[in-house]
N, CA, C and O atoms as a CHARMM CRD file, in Angstrom:
* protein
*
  288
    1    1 UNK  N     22.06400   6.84000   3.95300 PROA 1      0.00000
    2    1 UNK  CA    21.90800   5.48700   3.47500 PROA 1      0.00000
    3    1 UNK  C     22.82500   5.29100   2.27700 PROA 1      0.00000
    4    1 UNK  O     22.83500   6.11800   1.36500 PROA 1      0.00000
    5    2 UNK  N     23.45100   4.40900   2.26900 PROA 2      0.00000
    6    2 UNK  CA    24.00600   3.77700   1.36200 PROA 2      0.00000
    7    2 UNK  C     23.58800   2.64700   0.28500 PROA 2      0.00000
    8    2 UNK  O     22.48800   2.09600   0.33400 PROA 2      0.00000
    9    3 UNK  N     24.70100   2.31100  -0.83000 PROA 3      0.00000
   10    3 UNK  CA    23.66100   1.50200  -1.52300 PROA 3      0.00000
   11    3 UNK  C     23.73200   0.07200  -1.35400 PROA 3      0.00000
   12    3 UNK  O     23.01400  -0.71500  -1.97000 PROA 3      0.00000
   13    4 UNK  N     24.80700  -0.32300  -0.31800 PROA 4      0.00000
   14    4 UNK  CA    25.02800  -1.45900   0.08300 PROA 4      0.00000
   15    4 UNK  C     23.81300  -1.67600   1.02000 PROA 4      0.00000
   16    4 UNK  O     23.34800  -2.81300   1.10000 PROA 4      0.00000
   17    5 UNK  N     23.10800  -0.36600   1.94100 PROA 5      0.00000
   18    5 UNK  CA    22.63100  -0.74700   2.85000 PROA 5      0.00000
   19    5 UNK  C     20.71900  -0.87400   2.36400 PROA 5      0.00000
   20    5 UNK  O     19.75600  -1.06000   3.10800 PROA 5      0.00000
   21    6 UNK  N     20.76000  -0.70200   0.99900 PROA 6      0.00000
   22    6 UNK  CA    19.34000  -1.13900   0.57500 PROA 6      0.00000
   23    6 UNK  C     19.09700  -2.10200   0.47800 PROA 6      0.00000
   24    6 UNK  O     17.97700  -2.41300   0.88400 PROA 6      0.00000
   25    7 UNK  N     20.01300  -3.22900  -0.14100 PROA 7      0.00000
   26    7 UNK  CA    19.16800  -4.58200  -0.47600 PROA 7      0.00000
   27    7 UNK  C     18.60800  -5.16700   1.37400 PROA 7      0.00000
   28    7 UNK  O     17.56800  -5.77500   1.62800 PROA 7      0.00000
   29    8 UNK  N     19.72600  -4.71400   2.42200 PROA 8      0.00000
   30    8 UNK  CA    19.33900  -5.05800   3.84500 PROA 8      0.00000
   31    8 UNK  C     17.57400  -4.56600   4.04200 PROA 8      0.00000
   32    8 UNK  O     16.63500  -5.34000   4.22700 PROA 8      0.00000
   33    9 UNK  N     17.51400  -3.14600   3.94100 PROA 9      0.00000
   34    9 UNK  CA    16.43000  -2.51700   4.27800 PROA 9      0.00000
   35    9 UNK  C     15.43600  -2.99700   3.53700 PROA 9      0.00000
   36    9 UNK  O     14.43500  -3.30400   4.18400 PROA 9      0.00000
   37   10 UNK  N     15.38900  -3.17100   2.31200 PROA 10     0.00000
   38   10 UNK  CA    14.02200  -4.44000   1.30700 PROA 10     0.00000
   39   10 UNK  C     14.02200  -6.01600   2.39300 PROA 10     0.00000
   40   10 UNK  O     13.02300  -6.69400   2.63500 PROA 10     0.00000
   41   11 UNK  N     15.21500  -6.23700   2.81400 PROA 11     0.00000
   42   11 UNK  CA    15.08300  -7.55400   3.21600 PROA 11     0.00000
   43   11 UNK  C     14.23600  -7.34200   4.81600 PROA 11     0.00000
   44   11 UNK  O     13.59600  -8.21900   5.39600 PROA 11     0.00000
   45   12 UNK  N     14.41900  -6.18800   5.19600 PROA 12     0.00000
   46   12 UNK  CA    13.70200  -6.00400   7.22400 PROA 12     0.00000
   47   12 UNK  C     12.86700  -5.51100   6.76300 PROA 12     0.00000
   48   12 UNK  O     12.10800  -5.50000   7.73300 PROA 12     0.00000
   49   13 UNK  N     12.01900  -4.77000   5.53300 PROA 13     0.00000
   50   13 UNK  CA    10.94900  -4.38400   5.53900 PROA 13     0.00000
   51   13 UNK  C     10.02200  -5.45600   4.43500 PROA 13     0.00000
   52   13 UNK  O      8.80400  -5.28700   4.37200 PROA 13     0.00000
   53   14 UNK  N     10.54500  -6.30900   3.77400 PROA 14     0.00000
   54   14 UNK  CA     9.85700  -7.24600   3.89200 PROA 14     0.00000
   55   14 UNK  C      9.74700  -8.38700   4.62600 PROA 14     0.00000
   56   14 UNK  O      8.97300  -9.26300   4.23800 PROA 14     0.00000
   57   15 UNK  N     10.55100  -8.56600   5.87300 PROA 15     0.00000
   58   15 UNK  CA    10.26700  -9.47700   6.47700 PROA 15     0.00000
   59   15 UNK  C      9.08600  -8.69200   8.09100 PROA 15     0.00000
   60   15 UNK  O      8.39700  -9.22800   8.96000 PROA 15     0.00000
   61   16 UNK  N      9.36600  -7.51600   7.80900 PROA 16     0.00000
   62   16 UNK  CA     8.13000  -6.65500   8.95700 PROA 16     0.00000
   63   16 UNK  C      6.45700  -6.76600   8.07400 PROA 16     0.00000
   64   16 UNK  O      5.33000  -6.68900   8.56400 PROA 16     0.00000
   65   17 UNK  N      6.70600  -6.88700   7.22600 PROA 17     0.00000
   66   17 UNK  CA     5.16800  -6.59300   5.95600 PROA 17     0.00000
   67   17 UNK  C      4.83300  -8.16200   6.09700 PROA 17     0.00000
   68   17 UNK  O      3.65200  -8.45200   6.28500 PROA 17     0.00000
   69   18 UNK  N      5.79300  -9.20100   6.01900 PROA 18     0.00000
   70   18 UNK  CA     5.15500 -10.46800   5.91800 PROA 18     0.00000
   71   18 UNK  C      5.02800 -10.82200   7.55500 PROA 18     0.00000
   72   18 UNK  O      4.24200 -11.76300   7.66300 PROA 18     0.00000
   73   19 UNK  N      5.42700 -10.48000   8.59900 PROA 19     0.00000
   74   19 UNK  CA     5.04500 -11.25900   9.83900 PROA 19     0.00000
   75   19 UNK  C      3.61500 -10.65900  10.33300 PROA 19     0.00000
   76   19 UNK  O      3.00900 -11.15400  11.28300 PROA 19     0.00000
   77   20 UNK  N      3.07900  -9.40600   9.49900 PROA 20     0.00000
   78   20 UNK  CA     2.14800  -9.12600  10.11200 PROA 20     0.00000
   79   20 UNK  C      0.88200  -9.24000   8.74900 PROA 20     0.00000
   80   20 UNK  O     -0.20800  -8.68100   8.62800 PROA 20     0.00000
   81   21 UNK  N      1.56600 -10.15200   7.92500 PROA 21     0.00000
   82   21 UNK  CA     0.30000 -10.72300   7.02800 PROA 21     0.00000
   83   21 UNK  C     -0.80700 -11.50700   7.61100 PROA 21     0.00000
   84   21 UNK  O     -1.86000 -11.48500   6.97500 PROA 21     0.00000
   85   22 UNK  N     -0.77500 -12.05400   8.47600 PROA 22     0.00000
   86   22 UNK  CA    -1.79100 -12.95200   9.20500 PROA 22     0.00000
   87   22 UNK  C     -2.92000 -11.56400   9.59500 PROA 22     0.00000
   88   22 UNK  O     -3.99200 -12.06500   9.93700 PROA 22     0.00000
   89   23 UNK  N     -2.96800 -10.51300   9.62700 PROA 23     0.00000
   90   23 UNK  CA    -4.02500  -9.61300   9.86000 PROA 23     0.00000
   91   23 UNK  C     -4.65900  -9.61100   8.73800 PROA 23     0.00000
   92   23 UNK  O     -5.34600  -8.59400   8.64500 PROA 23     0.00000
   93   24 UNK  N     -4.74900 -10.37600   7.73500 PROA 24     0.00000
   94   24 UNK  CA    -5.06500  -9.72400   6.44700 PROA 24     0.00000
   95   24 UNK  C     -5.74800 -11.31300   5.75500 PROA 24     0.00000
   96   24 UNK  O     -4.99300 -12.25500   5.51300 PROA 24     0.00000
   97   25 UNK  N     -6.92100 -11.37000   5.56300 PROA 25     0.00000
   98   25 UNK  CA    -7.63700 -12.83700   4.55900 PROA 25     0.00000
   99   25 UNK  C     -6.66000 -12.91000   3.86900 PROA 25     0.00000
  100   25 UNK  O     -5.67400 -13.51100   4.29800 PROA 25     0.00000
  101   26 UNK  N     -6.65600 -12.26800   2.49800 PROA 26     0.00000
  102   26 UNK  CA    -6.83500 -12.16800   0.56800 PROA 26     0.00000
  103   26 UNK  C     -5.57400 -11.42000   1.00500 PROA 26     0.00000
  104   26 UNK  O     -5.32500 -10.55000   1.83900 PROA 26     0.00000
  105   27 UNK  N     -4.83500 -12.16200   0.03800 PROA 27     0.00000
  106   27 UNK  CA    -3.25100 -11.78200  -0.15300 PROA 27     0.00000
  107   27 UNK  C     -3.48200  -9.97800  -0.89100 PROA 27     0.00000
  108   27 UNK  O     -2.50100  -9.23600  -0.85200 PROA 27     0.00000
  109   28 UNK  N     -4.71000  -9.49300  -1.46100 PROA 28     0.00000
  110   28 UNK  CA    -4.70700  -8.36200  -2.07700 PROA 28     0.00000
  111   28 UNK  C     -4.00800  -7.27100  -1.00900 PROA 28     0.00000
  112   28 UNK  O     -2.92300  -6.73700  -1.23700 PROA 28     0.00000
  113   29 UNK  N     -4.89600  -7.00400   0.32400 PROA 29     0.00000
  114   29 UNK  CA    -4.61000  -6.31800   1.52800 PROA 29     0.00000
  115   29 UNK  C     -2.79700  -6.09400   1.68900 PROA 29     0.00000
  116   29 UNK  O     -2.08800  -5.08900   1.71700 PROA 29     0.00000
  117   30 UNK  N     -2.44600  -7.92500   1.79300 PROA 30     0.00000
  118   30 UNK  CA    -1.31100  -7.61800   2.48700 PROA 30     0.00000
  119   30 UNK  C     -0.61700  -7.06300   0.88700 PROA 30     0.00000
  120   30 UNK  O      0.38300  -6.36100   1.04100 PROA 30     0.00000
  121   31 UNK  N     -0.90900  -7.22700  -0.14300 PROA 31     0.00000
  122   31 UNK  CA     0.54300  -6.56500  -0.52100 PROA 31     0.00000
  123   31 UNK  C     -0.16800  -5.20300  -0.78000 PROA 31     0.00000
  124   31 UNK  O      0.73500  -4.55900  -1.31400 PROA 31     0.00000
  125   32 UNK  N     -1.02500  -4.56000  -0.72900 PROA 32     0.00000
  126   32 UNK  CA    -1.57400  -3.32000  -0.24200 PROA 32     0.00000
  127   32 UNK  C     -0.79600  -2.45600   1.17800 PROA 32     0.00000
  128   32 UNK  O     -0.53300  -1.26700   1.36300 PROA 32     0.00000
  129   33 UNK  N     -0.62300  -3.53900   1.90900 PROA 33     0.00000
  130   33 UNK  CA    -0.11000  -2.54700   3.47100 PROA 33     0.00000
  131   33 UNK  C      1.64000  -2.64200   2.77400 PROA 33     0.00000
  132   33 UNK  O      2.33100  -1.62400   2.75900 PROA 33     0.00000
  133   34 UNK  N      2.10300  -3.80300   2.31100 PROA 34     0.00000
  134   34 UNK  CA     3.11400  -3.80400   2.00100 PROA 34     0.00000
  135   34 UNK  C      3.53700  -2.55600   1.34500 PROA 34     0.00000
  136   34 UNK  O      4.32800  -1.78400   1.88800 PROA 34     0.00000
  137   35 UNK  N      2.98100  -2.33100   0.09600 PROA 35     0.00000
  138   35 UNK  CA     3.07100  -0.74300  -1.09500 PROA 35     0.00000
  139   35 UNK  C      2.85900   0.06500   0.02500 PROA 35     0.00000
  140   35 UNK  O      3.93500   0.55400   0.37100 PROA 35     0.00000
  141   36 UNK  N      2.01100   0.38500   0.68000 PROA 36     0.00000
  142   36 UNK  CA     1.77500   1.91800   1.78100 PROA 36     0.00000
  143   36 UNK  C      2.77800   2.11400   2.64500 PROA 36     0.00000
  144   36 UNK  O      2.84800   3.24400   3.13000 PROA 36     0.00000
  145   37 UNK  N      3.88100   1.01100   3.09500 PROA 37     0.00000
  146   37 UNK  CA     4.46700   1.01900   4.21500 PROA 37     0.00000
  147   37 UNK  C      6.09800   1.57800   3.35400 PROA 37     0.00000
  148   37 UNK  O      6.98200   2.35500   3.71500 PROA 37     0.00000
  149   38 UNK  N      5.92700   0.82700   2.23200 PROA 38     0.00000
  150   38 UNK  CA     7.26700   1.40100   1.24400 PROA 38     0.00000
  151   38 UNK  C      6.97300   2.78700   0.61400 PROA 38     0.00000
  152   38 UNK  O      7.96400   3.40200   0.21900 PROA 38     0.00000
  153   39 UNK  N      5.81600   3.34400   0.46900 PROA 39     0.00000
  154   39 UNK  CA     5.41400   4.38100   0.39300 PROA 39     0.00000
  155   39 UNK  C      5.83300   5.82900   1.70700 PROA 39     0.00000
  156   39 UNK  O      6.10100   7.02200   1.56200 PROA 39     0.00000
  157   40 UNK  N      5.70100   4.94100   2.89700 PROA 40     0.00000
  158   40 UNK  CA     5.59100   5.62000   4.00200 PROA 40     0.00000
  159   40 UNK  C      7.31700   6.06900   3.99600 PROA 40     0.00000
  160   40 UNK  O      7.80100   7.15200   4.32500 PROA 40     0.00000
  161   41 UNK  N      7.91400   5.01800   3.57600 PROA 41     0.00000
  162   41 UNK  CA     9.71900   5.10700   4.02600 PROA 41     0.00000
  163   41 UNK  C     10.05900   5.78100   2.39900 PROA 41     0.00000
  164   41 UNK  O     11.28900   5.80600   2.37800 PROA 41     0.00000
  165   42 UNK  N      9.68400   6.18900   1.39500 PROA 42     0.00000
  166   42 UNK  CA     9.78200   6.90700  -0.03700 PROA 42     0.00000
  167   42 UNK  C     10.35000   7.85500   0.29100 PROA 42     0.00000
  168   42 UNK  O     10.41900   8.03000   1.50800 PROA 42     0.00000
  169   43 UNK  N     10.94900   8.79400  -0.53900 PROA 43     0.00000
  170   43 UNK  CA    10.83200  10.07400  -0.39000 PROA 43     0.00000
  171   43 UNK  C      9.62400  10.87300  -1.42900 PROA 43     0.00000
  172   43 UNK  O      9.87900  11.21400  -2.58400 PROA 43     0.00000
  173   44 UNK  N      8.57400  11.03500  -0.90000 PROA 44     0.00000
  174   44 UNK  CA     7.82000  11.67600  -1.36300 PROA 44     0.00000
  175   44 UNK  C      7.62600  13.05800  -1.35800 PROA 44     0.00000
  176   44 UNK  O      8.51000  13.41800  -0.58000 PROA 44     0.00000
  177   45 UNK  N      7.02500  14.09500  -1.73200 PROA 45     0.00000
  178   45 UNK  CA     6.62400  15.15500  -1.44400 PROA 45     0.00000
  179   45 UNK  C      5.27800  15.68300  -0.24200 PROA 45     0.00000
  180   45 UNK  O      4.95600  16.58000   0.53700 PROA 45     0.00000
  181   46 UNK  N      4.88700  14.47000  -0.76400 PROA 46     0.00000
  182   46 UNK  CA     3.95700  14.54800   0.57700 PROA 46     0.00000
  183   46 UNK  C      3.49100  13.37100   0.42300 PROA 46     0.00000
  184   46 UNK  O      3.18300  12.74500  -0.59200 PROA 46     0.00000
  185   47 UNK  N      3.45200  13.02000   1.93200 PROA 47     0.00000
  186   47 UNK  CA     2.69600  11.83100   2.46500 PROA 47     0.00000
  187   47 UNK  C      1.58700  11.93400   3.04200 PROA 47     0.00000
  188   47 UNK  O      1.44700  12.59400   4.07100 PROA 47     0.00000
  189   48 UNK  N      0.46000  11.17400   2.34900 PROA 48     0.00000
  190   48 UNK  CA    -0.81400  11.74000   2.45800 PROA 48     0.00000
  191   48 UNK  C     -1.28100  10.26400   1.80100 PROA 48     0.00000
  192   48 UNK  O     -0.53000   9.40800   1.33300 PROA 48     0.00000
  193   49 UNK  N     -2.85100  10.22000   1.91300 PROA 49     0.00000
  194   49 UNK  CA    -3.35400   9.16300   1.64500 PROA 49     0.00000
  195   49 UNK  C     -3.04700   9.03000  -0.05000 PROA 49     0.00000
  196   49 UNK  O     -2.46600   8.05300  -0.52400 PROA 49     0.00000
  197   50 UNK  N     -3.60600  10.33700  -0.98000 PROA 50     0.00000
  198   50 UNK  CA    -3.51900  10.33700  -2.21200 PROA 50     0.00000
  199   50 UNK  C     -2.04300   9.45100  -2.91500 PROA 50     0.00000
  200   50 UNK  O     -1.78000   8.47200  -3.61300 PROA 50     0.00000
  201   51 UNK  N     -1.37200  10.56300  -2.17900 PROA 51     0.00000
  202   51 UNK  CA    -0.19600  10.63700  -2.94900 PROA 51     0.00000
  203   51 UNK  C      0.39100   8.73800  -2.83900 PROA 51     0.00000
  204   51 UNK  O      0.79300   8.07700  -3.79600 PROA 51     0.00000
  205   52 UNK  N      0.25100   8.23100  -1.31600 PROA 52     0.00000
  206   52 UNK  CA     0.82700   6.76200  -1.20400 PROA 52     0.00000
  207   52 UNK  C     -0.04900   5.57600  -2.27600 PROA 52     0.00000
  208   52 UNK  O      0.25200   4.60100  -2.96400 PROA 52     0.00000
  209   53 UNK  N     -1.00000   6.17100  -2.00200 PROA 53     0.00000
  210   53 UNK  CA    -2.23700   5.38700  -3.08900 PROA 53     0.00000
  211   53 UNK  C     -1.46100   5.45200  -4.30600 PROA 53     0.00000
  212   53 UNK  O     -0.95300   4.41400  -4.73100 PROA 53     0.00000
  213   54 UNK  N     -1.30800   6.54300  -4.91600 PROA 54     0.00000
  214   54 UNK  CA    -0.85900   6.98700  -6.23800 PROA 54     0.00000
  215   54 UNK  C      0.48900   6.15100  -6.53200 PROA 54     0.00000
  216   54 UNK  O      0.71200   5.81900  -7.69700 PROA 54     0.00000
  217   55 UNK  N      1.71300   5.67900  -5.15000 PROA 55     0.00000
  218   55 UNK  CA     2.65000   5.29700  -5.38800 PROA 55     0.00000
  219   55 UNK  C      2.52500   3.75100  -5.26100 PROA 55     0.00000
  220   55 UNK  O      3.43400   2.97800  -5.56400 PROA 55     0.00000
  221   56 UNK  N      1.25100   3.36000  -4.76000 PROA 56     0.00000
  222   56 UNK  CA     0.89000   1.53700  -4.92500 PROA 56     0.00000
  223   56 UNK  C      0.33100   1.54900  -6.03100 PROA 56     0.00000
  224   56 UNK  O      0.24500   0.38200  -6.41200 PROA 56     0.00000
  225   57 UNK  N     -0.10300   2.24400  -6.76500 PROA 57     0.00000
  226   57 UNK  CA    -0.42600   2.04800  -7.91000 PROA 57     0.00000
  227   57 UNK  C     -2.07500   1.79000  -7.55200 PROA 57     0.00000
  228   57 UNK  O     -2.34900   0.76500  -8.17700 PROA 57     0.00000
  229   58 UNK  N     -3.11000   2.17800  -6.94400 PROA 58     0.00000
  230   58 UNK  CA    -4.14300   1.67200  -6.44700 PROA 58     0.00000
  231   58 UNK  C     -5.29100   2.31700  -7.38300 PROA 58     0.00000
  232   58 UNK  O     -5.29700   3.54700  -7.33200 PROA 58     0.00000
  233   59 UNK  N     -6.14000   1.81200  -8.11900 PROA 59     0.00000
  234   59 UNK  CA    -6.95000   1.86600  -9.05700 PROA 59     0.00000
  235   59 UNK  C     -7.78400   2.13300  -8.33000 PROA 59     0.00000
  236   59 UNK  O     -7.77100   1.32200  -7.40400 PROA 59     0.00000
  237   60 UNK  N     -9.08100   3.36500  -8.14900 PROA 60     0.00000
  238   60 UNK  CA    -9.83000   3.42100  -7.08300 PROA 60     0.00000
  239   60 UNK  C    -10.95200   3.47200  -7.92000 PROA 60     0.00000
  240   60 UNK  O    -10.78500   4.23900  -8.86800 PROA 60     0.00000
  241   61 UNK  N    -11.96300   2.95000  -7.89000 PROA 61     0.00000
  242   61 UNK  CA   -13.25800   2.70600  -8.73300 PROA 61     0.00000
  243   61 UNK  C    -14.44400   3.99400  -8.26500 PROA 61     0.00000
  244   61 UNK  O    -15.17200   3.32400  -7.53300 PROA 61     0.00000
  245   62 UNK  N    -14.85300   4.95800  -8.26200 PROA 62     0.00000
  246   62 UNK  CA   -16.06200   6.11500  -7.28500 PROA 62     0.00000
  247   62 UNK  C    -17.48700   5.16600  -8.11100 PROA 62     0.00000
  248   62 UNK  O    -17.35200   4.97100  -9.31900 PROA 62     0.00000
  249   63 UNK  N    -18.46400   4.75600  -7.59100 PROA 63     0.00000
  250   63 UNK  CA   -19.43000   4.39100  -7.62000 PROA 63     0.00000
  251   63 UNK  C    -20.82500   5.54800  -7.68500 PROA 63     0.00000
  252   63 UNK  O    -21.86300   5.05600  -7.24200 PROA 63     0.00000
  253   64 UNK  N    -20.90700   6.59700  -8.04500 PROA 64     0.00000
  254   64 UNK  CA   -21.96700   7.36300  -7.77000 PROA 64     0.00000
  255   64 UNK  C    -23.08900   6.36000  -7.09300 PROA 64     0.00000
  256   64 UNK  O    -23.00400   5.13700  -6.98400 PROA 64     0.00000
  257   65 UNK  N    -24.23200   7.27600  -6.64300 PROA 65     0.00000
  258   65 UNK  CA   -25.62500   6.75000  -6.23200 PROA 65     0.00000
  259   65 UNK  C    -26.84400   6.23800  -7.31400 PROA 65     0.00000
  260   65 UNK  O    -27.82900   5.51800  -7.15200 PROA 65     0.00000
  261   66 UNK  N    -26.32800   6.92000  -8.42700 PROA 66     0.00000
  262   66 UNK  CA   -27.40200   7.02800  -9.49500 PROA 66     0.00000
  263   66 UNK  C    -27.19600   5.14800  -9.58100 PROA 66     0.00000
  264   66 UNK  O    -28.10400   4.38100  -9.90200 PROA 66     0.00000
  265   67 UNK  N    -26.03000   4.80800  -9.27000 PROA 67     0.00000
  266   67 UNK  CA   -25.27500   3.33900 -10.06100 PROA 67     0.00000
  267   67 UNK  C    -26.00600   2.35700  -8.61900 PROA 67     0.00000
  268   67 UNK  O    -25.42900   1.32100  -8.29200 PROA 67     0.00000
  269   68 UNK  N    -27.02200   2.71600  -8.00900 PROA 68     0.00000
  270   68 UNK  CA   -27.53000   1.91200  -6.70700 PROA 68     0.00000
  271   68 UNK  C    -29.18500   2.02800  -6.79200 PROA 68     0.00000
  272   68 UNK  O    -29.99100   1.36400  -6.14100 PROA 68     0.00000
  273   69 UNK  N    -29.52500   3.26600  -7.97700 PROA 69     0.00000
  274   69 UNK  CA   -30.50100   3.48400  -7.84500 PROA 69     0.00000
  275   69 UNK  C    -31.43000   2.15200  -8.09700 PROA 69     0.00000
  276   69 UNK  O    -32.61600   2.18300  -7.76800 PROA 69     0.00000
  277   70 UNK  N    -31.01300   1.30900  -8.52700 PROA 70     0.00000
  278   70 UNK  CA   -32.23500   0.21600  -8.77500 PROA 70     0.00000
  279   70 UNK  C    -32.24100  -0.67800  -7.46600 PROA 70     0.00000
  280   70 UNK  O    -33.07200  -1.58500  -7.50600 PROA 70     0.00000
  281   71 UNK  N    -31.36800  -0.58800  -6.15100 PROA 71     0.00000
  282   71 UNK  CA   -31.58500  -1.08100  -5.60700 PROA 71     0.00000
  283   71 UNK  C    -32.59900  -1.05100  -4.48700 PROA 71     0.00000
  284   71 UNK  O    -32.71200   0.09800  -4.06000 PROA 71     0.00000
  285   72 UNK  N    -33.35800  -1.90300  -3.87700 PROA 72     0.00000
  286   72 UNK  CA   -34.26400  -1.69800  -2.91200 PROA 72     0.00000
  287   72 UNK  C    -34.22500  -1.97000  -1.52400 PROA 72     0.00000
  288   72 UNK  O    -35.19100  -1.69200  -0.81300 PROA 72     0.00000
């Protein structure tokens, strides 16, 4: 790849991320699949759920049970 041939490849992989936005309510999702899919084409060390998460930048909240206990 070249560097002429990046601004092309941002332009077909965002126009592949936006034709298949209609799967998605809340604009959050689609630019979620958007980050995972630029994640997927990265050069990473490993591609794995963590690591793509880690490269969308995805804030993951863990909820323990104790935090449900009042519910009935």
């Amino acid at each position: 790849m070249t560097a002429e041939q990046i601004p092309e490849w941002d332009a077909e992989l965002s126009a592949f991320t936006g034709s298949l936005g209609f799967l998605f309510n809340r604009p959050e999702p689609r630019v979620l699949f958007a980050q995972f899919n630029e994640g997927l084409l990265a050069e990473l060390p490993k591609k794995n759920g963590w690591t793509l998460s880690e490269r969308a930048v995805v804030a993951v909240v863990w909820i323990g049970v104790a935090g449900f206990s009042h519910v009935k």
